[in-house]
N, C-alpha and C positions, 0 to 999 in steps of 0.2 A: 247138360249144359243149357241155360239159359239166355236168353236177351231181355237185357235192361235199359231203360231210358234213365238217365240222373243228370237234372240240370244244372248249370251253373249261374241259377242267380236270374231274376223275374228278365233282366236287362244284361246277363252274363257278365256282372262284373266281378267273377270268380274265373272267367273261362280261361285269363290266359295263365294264372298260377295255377289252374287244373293242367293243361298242358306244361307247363313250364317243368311240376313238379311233379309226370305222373302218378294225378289221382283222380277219383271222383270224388268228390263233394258235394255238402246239402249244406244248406242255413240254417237256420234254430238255433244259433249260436249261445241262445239264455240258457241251452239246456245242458247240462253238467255229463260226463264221460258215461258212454250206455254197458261198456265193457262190465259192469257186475251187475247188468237189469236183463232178467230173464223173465220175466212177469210182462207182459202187456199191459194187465191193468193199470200194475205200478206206475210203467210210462204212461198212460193216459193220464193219472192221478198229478203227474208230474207235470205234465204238460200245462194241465187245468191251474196249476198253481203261478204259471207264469202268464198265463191269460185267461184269467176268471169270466171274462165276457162274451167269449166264442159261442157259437153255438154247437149243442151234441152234435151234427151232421160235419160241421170243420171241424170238433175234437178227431171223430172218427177217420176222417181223412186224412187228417195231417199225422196221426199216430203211428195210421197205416203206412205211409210213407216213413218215417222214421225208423218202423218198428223194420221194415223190408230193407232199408238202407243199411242198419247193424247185423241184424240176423239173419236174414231170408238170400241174399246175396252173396254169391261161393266162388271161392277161386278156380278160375276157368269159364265163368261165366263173361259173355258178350256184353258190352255196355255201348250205349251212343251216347253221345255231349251234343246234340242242338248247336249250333255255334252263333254267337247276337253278332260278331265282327265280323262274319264271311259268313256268305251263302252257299255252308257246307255242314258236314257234318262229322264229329270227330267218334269211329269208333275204334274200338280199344278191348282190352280180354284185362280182369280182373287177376289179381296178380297176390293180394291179401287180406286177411282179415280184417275186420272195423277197427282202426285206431282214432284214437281222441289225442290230436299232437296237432299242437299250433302252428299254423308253418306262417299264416297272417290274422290279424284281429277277425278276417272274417272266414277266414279256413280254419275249423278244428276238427269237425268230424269227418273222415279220411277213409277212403280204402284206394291201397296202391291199384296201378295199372298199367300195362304195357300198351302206349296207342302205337296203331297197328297201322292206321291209312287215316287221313282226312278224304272226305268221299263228297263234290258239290251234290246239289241238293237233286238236280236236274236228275243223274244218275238213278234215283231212287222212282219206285214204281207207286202210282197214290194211292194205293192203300196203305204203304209203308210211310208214305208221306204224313196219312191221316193220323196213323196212330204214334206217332214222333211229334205231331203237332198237339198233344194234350198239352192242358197246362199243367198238369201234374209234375212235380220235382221228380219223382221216383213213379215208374211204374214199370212193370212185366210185360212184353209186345208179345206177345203170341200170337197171334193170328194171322193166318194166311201161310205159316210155313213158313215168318219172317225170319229165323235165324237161319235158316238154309239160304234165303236168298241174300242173306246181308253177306254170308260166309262167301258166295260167289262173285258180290261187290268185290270184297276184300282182292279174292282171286283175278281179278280185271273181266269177269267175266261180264262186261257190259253189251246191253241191248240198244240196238243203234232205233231213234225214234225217227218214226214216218210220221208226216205229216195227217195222211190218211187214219193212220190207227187212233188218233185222238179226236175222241167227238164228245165234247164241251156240252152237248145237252143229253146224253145217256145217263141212266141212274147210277152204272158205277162208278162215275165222277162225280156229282154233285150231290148223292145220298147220305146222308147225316149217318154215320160209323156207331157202333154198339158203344161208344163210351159218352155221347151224350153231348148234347149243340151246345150246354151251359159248357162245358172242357173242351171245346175245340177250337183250337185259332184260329177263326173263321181270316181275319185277314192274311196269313203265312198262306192259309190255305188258298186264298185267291193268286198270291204270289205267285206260287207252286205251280197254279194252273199256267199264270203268263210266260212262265220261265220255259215249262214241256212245251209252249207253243212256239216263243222265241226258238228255242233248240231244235225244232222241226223246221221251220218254216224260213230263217235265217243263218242256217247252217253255212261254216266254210267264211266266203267273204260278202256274206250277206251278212255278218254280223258288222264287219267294218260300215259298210254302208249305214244297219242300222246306227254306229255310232258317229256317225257322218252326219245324219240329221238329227241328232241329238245338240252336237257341237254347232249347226248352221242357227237353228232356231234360237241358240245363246247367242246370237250375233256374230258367229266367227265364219269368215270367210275360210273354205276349202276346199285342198287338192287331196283326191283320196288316189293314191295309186292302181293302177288297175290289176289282175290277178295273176299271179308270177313272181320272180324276184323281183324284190321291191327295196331290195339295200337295207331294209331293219326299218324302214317307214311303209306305214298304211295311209297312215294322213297326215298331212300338215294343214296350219289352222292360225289363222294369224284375226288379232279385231279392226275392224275401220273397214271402210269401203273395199280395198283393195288389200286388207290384211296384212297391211306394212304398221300395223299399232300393237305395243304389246299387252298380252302375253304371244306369244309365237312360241306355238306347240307340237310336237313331235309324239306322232299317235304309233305306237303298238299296239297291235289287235289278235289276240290267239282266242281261236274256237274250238281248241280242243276239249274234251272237259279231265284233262288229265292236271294237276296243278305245275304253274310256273313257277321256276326253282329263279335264285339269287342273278343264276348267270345271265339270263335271258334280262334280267333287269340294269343289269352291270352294261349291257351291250347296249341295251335302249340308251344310256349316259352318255355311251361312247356316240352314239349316230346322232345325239344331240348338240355336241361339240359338230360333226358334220355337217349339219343344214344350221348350224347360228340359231337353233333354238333356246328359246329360255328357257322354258319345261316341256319337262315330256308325263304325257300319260301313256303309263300299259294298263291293255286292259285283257282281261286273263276270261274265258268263261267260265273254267275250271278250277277258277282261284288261285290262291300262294301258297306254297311252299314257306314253313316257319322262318326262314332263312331270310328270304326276300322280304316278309312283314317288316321280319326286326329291320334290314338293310334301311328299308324305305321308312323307317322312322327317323332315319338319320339323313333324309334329303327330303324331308317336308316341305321346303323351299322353293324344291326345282321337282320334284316325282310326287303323280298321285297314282294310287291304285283302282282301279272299277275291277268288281267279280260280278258276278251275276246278282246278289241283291243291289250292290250299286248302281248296275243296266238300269234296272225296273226302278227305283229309285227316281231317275233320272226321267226315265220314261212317264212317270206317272206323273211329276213335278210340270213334264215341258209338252204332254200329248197334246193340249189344247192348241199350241200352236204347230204341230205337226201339217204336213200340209194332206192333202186329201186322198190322193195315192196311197201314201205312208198310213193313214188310217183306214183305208180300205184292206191291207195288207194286215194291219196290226189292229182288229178291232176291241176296242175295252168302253165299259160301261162304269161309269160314276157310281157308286151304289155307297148310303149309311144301315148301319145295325147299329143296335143297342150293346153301350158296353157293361160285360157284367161285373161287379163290386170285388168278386175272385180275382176278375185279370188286371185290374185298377192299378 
């Protein structure tokens, strides 16, 4: 058995009929059904006729991934999905052979799959992080024993993070991985880092707090409940001096990193009929449950969701006016890199 990476799409806008329709899928969509090419060179030769102007080094590359996506890829094998719309990660066990079946104009090349957990991102250890973050469509994780430890994700078998155990200038965090600084998401990978440290160091109802002066520096005044029952509110948050202006907001705050199903969103509705809020935000560390997505596409109006890329999102948008506490607790530095023409 294997562990495979297969993305959905530079911006995942395959990820959620990958889910929807258990499969994995690739792009290349010009290229014709691979089911009677058993030749590599062939497909190479194939490739080169739909883009004459690649260079040998992206022939090679992109082939490689193709050739490993129809062939090399067995049922029973481990797959992860990256996810662009939650900061999580969807893995899944390979379930059948390469089919070429249109399920939409930008899904044809297919292999079934049984997903197994959506797992946030925080959960994962960074070297796992590292090698998830190529930009690669298709690639093989091997390293470090990675299917053993994803198989103990899967199992709940989670490691609770300390504060202490993470240290930001050691070489096993910030050392450039065997696959190479041109393929590596250098920005996810900064994420990644904010997120293990959020997850340390704002744990429980330090996370509320954190999302307390997120919402104060947008101008909304707020009462964060303090630690205990709290009736189904963390925070209320209204705009104007005295936060009698709307919106008037009703905050849900969960720090587990296990995902929030429908219910816990249906209950947020109801406590917002309670306090005469307009909208409520929940905000999940762990993410959503498919359920609750779908639900909250259908109260766009009054419900928004935050997971953990939407935190840092937020965080990164509004740190400037953080007040000086809150960045002493939460330190981040402004940094640009060069981006390369591959992740374009």
């Amino acid at each position: 058995m294997t562990f495979w990476l297969v993305r959905a799409g530079a911006h995942g806008e395959e990820e959620q009929e990958a889910l929807d329709n258990n499969v994995v899928t690739i792009g290349w969509n010009e290229i014709p059904d691979l089911r009677n090419i058993d030749d590599r060179g062939y497909l190479k030769k194939l490739y080169f006729n739909f883009h004459p102007n690649k260079t040998p080094m992206h022939l090679a590359k992109v082939v490689g991934q193709i050739w490993d996506f129809a062939k090399q890829i067995k049922k029973g094998d481990l797959v992860a999905l990256p996810l662009k719309t939650q900061s999580s990660i969807a893995i899944g066990r390979i379930e059948g052979d390469y089919e070429y079946r249109e399920i939409s104009p930008e899904v044809k090349h297919i292999r079934k799959v049984k997903w197994l957990k959506i797992i946030p991102r925080s959960e994962f250890d960074q070297d796992l992080l590292f090698s998830l973050g190529a930009f690669s469509t298709v690639c093989q994780i091997k390293r470090n024993d990675a299917e053993k430890r994803v198989s103990d994700l899967l199992e709940g078998k989670v490691k609770t993070i300390e504060l202490n155990d993470l240290d930001f200038e050691s070489e096993s965090i910030i050392e450039v991985p065997p696959l190479g600084i041109g393929e590596l998401d250098v920005e996810q990978h900064a994420r990644d880092q904010i997120v293990k440290y959020i997850s340390a160091k704002f744990s429980g109802h330090g996370l509320a707090r954190l999302v307390e002066s997120i919402l104060s520096v947008q101008g909304y005044k707020t009462l964060k409940s303090e630690p205990g029952k709290d009736g189904g509110v963390d925070i209320l948050a209204g705009l104007g001096q005295l936060g009698f202006n709307q919106p008037s907001i009703c905050v849900q705050v969960k720090s587990s990193p296990s995902p929030v199903n429908v219910r816990i969103l249906r209950e947020l509705t109801g406590v917002m009929q309670n306090v005469s809020a307009t909208q409520g935000l929940l905000v999940a560390w762990g993410g959503f449950t498919n359920d609750a997505i779908q639900e909250a596409k259908n109260l766009f109006f009054s419900v928004r969701l935050w997971d953990q890329g939407n935190i840092i999102d937020e965080i990164i948008e509004n740190y400037e006016n953080f007040n000086d506490e809150l960045k002493a607790e939460l330190p981040l530095k402004r940094i640009w890199t060069l981006v390369s023409e591959e992740s374009n």
